[in-house]
Biotite code that builds the C-alpha atoms (Angstrom):
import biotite.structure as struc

atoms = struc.array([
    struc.Atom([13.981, 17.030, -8.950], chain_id="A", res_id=1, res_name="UNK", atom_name="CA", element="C"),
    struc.Atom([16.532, 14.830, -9.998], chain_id="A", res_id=2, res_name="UNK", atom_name="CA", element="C"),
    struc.Atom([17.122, 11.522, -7.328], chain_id="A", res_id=3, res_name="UNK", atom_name="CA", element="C"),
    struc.Atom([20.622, 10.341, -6.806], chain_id="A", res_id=4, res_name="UNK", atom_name="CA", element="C"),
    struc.Atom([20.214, 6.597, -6.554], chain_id="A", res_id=5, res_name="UNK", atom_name="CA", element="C"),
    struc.Atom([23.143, 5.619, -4.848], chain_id="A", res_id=6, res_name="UNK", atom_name="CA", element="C"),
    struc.Atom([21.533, 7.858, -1.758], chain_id="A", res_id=7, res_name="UNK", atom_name="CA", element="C"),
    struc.Atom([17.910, 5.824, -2.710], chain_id="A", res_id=8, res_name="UNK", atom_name="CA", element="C"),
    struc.Atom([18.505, 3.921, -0.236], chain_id="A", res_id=9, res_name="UNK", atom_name="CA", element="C"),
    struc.Atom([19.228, 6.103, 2.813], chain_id="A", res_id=10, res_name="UNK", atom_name="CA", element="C"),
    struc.Atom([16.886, 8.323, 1.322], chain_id="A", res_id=11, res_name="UNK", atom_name="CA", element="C"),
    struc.Atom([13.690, 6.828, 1.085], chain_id="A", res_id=12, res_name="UNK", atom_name="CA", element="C"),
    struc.Atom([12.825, 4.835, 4.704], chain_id="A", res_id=13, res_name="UNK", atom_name="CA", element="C"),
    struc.Atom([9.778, 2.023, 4.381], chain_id="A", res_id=14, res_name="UNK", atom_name="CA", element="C"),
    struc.Atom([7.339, 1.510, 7.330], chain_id="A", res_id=15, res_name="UNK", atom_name="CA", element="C"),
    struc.Atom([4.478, 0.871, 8.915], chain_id="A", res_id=16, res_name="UNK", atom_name="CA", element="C"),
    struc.Atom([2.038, 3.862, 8.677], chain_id="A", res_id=17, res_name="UNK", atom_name="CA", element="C"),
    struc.Atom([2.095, 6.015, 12.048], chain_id="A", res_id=18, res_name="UNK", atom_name="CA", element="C"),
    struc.Atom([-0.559, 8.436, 13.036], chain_id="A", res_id=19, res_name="UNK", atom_name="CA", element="C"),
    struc.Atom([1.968, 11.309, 12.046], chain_id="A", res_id=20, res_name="UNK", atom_name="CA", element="C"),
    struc.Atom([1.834, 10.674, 8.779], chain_id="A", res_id=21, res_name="UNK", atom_name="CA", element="C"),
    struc.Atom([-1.119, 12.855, 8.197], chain_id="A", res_id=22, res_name="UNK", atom_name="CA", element="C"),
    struc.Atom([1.294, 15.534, 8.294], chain_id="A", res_id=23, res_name="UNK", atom_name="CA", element="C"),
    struc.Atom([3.957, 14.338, 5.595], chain_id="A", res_id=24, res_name="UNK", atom_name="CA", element="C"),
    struc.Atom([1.199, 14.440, 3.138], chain_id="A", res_id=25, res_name="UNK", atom_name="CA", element="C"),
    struc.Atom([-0.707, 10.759, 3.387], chain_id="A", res_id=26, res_name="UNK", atom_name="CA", element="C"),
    struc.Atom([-3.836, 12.230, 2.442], chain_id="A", res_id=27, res_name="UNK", atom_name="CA", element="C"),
    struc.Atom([-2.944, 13.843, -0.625], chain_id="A", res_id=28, res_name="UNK", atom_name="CA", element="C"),
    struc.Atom([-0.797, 10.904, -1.848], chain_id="A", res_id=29, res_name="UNK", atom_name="CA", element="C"),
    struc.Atom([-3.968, 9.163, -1.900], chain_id="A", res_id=30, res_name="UNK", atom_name="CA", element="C"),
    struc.Atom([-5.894, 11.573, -4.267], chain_id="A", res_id=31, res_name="UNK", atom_name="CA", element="C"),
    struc.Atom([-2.974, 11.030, -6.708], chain_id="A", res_id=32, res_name="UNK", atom_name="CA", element="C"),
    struc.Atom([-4.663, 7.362, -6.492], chain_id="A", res_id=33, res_name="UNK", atom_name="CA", element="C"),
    struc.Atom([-9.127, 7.735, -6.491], chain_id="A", res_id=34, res_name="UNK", atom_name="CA", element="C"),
    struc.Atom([-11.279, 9.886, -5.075], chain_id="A", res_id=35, res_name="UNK", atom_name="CA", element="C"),
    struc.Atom([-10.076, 10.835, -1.279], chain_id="A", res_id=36, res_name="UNK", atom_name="CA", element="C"),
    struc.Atom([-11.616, 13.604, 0.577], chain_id="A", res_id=37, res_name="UNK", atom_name="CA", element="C"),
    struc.Atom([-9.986, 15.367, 3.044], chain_id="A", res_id=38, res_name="UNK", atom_name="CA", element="C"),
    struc.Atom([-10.241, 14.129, 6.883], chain_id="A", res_id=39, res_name="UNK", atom_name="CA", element="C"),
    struc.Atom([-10.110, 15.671, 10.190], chain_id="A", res_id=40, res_name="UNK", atom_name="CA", element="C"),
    struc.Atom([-7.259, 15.152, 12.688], chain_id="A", res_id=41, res_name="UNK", atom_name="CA", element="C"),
    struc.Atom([-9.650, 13.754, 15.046], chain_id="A", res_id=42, res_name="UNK", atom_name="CA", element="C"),
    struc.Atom([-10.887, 11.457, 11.940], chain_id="A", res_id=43, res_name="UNK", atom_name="CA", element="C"),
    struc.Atom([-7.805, 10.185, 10.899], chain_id="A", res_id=44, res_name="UNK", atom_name="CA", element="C"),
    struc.Atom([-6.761, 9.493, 14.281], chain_id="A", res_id=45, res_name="UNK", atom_name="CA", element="C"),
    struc.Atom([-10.083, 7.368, 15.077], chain_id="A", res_id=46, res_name="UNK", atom_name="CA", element="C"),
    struc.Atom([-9.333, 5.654, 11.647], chain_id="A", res_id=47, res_name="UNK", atom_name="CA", element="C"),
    struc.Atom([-6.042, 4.820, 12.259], chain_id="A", res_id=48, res_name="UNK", atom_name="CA", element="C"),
    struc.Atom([-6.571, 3.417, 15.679], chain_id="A", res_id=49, res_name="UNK", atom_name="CA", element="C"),
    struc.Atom([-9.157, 1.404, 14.315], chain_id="A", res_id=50, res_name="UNK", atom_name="CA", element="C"),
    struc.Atom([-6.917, -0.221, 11.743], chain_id="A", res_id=51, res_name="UNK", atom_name="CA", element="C"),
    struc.Atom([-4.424, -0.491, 14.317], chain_id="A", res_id=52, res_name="UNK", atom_name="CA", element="C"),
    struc.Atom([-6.661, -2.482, 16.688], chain_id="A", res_id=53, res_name="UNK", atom_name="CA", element="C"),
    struc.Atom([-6.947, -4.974, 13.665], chain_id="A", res_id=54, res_name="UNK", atom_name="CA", element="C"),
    struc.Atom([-2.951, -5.999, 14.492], chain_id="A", res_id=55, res_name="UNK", atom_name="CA", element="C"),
    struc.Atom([-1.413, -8.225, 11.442], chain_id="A", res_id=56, res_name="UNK", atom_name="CA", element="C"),
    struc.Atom([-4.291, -8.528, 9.574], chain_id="A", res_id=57, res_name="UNK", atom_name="CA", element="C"),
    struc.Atom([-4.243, -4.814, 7.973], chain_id="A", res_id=58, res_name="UNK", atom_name="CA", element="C"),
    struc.Atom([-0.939, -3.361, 7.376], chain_id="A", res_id=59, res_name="UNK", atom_name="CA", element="C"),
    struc.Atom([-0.714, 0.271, 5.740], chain_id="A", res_id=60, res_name="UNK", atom_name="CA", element="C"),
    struc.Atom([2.827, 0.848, 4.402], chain_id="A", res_id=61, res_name="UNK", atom_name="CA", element="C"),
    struc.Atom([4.808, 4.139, 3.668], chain_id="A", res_id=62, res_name="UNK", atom_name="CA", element="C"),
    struc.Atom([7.751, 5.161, 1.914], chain_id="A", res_id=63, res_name="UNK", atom_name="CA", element="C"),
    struc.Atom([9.184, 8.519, 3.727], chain_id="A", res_id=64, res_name="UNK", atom_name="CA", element="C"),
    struc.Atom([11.465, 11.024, 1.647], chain_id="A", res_id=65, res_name="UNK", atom_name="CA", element="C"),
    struc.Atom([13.774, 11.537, 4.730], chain_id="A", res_id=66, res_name="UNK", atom_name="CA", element="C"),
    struc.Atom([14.823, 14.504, 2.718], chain_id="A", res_id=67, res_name="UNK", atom_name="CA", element="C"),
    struc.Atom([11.785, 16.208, 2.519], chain_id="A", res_id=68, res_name="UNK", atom_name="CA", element="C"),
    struc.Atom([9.715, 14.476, 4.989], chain_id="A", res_id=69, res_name="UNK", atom_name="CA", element="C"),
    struc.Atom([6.970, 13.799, 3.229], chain_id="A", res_id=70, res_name="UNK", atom_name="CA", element="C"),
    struc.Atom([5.429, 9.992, 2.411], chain_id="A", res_id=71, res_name="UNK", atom_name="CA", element="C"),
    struc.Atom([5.906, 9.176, -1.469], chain_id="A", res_id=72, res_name="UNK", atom_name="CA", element="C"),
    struc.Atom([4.290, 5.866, -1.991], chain_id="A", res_id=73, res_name="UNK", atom_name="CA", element="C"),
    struc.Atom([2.035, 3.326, 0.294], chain_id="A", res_id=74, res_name="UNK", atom_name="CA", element="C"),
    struc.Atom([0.136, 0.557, -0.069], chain_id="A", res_id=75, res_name="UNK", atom_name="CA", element="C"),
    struc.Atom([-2.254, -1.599, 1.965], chain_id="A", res_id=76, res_name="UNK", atom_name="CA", element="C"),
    struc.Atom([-2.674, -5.213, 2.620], chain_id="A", res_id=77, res_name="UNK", atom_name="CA", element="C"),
    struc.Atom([-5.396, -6.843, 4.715], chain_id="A", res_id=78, res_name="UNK", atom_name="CA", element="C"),
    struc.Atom([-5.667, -10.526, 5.650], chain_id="A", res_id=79, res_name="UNK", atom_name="CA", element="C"),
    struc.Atom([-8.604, -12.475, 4.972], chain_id="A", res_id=80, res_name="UNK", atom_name="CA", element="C"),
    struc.Atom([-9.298, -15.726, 7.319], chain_id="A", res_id=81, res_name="UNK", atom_name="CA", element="C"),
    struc.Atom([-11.165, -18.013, 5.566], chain_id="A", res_id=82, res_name="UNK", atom_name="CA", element="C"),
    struc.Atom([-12.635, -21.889, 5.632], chain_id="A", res_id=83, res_name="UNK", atom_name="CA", element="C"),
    struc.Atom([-11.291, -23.391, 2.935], chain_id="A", res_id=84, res_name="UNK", atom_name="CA", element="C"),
    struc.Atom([-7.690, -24.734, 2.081], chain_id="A", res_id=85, res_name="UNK", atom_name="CA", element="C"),
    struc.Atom([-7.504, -25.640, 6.003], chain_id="A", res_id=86, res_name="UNK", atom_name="CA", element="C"),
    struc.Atom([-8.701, -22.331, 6.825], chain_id="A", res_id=87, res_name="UNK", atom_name="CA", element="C"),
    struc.Atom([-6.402, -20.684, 5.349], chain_id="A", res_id=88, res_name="UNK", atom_name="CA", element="C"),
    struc.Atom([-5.927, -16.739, 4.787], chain_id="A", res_id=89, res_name="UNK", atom_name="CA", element="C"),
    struc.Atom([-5.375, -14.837, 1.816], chain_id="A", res_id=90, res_name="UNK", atom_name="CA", element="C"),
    struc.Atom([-4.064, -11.447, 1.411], chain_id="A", res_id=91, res_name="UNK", atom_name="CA", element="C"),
    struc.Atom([-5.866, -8.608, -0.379], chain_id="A", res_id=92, res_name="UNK", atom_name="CA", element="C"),
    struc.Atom([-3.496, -5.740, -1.596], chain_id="A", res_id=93, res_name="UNK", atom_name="CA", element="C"),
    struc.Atom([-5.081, -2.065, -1.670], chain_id="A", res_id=94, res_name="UNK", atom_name="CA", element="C"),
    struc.Atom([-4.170, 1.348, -2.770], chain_id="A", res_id=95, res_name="UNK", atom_name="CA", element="C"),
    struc.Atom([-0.984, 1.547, -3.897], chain_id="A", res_id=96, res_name="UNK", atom_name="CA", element="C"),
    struc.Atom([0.257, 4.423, -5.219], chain_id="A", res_id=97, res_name="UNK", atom_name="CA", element="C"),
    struc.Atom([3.530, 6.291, -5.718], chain_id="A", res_id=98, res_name="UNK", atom_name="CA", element="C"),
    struc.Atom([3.704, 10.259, -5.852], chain_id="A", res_id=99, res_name="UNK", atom_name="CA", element="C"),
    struc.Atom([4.051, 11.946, -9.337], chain_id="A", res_id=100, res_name="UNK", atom_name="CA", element="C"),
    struc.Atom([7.091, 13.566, -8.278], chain_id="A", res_id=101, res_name="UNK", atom_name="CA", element="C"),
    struc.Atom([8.729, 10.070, -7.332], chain_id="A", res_id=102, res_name="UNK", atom_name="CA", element="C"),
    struc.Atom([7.512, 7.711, -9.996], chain_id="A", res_id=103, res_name="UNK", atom_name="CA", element="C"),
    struc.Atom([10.566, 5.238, -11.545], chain_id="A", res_id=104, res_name="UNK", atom_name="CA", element="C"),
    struc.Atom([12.602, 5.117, -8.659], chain_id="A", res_id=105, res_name="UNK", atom_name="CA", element="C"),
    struc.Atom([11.340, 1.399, -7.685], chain_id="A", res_id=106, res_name="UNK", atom_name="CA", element="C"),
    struc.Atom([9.917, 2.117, -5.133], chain_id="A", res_id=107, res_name="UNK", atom_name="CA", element="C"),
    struc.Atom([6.331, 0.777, -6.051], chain_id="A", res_id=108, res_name="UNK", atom_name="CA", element="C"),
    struc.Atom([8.220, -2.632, -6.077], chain_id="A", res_id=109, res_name="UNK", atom_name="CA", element="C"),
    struc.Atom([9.076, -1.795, -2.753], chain_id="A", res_id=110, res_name="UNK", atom_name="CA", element="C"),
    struc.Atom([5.865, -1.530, -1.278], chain_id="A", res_id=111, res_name="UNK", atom_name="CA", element="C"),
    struc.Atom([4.726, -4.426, -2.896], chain_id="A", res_id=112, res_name="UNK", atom_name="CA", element="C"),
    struc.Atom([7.591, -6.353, -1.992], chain_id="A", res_id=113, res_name="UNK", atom_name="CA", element="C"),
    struc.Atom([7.219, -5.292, 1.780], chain_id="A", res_id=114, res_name="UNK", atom_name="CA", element="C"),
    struc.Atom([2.928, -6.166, 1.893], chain_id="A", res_id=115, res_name="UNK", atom_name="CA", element="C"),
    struc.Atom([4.111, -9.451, 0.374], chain_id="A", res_id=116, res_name="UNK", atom_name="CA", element="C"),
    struc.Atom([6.073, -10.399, 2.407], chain_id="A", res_id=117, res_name="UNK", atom_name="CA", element="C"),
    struc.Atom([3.660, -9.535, 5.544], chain_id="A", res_id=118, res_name="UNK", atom_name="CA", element="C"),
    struc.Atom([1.283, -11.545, 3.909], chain_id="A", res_id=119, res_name="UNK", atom_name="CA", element="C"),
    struc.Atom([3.389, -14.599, 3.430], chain_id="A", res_id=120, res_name="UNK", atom_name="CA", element="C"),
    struc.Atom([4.721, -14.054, 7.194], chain_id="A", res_id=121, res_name="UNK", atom_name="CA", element="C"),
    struc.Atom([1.424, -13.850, 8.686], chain_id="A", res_id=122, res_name="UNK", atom_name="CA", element="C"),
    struc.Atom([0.624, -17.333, 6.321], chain_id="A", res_id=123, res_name="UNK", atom_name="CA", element="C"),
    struc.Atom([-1.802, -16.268, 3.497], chain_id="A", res_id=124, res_name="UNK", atom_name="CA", element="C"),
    struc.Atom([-1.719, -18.885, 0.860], chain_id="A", res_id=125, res_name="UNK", atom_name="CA", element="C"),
    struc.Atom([-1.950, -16.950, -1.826], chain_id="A", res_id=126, res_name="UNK", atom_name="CA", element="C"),
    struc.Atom([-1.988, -12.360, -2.525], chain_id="A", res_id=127, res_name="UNK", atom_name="CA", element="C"),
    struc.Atom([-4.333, -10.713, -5.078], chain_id="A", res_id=128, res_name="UNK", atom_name="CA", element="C"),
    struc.Atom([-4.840, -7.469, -6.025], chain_id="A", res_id=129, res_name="UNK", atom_name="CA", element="C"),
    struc.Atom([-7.110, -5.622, -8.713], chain_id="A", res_id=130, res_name="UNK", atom_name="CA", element="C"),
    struc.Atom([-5.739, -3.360, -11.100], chain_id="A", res_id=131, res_name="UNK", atom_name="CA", element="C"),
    struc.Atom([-5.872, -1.215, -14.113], chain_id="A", res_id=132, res_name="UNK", atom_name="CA", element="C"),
    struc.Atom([-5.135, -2.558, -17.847], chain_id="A", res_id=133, res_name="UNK", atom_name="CA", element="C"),
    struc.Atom([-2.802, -0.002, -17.360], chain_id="A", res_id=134, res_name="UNK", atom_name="CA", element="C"),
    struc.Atom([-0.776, -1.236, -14.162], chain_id="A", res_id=135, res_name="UNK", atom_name="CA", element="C"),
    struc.Atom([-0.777, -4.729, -15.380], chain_id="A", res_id=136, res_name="UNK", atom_name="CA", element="C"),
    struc.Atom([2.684, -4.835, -16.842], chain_id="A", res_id=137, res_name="UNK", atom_name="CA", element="C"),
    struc.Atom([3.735, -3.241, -13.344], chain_id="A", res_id=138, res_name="UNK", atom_name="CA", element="C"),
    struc.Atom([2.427, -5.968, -11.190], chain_id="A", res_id=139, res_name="UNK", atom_name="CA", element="C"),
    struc.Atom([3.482, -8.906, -13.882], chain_id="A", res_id=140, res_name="UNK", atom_name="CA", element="C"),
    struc.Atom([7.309, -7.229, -12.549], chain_id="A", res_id=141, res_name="UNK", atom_name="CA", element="C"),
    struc.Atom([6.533, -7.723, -9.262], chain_id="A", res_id=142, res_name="UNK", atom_name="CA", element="C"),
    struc.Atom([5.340, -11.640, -9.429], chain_id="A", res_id=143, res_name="UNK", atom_name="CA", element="C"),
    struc.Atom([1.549, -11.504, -10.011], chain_id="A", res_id=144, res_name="UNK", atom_name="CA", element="C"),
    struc.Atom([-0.323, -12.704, -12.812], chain_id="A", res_id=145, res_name="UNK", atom_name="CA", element="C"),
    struc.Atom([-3.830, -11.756, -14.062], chain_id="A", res_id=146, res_name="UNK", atom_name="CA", element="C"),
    struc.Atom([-6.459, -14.616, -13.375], chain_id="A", res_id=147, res_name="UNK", atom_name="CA", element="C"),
    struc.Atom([-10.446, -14.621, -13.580], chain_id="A", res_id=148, res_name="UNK", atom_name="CA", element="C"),
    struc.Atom([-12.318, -11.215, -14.261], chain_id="A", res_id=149, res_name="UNK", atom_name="CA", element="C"),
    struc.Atom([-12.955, -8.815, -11.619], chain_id="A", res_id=150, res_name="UNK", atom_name="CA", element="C"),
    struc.Atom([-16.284, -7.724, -11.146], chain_id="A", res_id=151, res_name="UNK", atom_name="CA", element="C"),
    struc.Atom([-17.229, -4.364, -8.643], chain_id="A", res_id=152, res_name="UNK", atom_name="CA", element="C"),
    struc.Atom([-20.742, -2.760, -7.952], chain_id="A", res_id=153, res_name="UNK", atom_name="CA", element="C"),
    struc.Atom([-20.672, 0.636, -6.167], chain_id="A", res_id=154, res_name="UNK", atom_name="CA", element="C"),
    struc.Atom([-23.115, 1.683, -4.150], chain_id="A", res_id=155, res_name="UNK", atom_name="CA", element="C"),
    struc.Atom([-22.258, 5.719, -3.598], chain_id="A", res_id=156, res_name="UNK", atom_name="CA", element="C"),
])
């Protein structure tokens, strides 16, 4: 489906993740991303509460396709309070993906842009993120720039 851009912007509506979202296809936007089985209503609403009881320090965003109401990218950010620099908090940016079917329209940047900015409103210091080889040009767009090694050990 071909996107007229100068309608991008009426189009495609950025917020905070509500409980409803379940429903406009949140759950299978994030198998497009890792491995993400499916959830109950009853589970997704005790999850989401449960982030939402966190306030400012984890933020889920959504893009919305007005259109076809259905969310088409997200993201997450969560704030980490620490002791150093004056305690000072750093953000940690999660799961961001964009649907297949909307990939190219900017609106990654857009989600990035928008957990960015929570995270420099709510007064992190400093965002990181881990990503593919891959995704690295992507993120180099959007400010970031690769530092250290990242090191992960699973436990399922």
């Amino acid at each position: 489906m071909q996107i007229d851009a100068a309608s991008s912007d009426e189009r495609y509506q950025i917020r905070k993740l509500d409980v409803t979202d379940k429903n406009k296809g949140f759950m299978e936007l994030l198998q497009q991303l890792t491995v993400c089985d499916s959830v109950s209503d009853e589970e997704f609403q005790k999850r989401f509460e449960e982030l939402r009881s966190c306030g400012d320090d984890h933020v889920i965003c959504v893009i919305e396709d007005l259109v076809l109401s259905k969310i088409v990218a997200t993201g997450s950010v969560f704030i980490e309070k620490k002791f150093i620099r004056n305690c000072g908090k750093v953000g940690h940016v999660e799961d961001v993906v964009v649907d297949s079917s909307a990939r190219g329209l900017q609106l990654g940047k857009k989600v990035i842009g928008f957990l960015v900015d929570h995270a420099r409103m709510t007064g992190c210091y400093k965002v990181i993120l881990d990503c593919s080889a891959d995704n690295k040009a992507f993120y180099e767009k959007c400010g970031f720039k690769e530092k250290e090694i990242q090191m992960v050990k699973y436990f399922i």
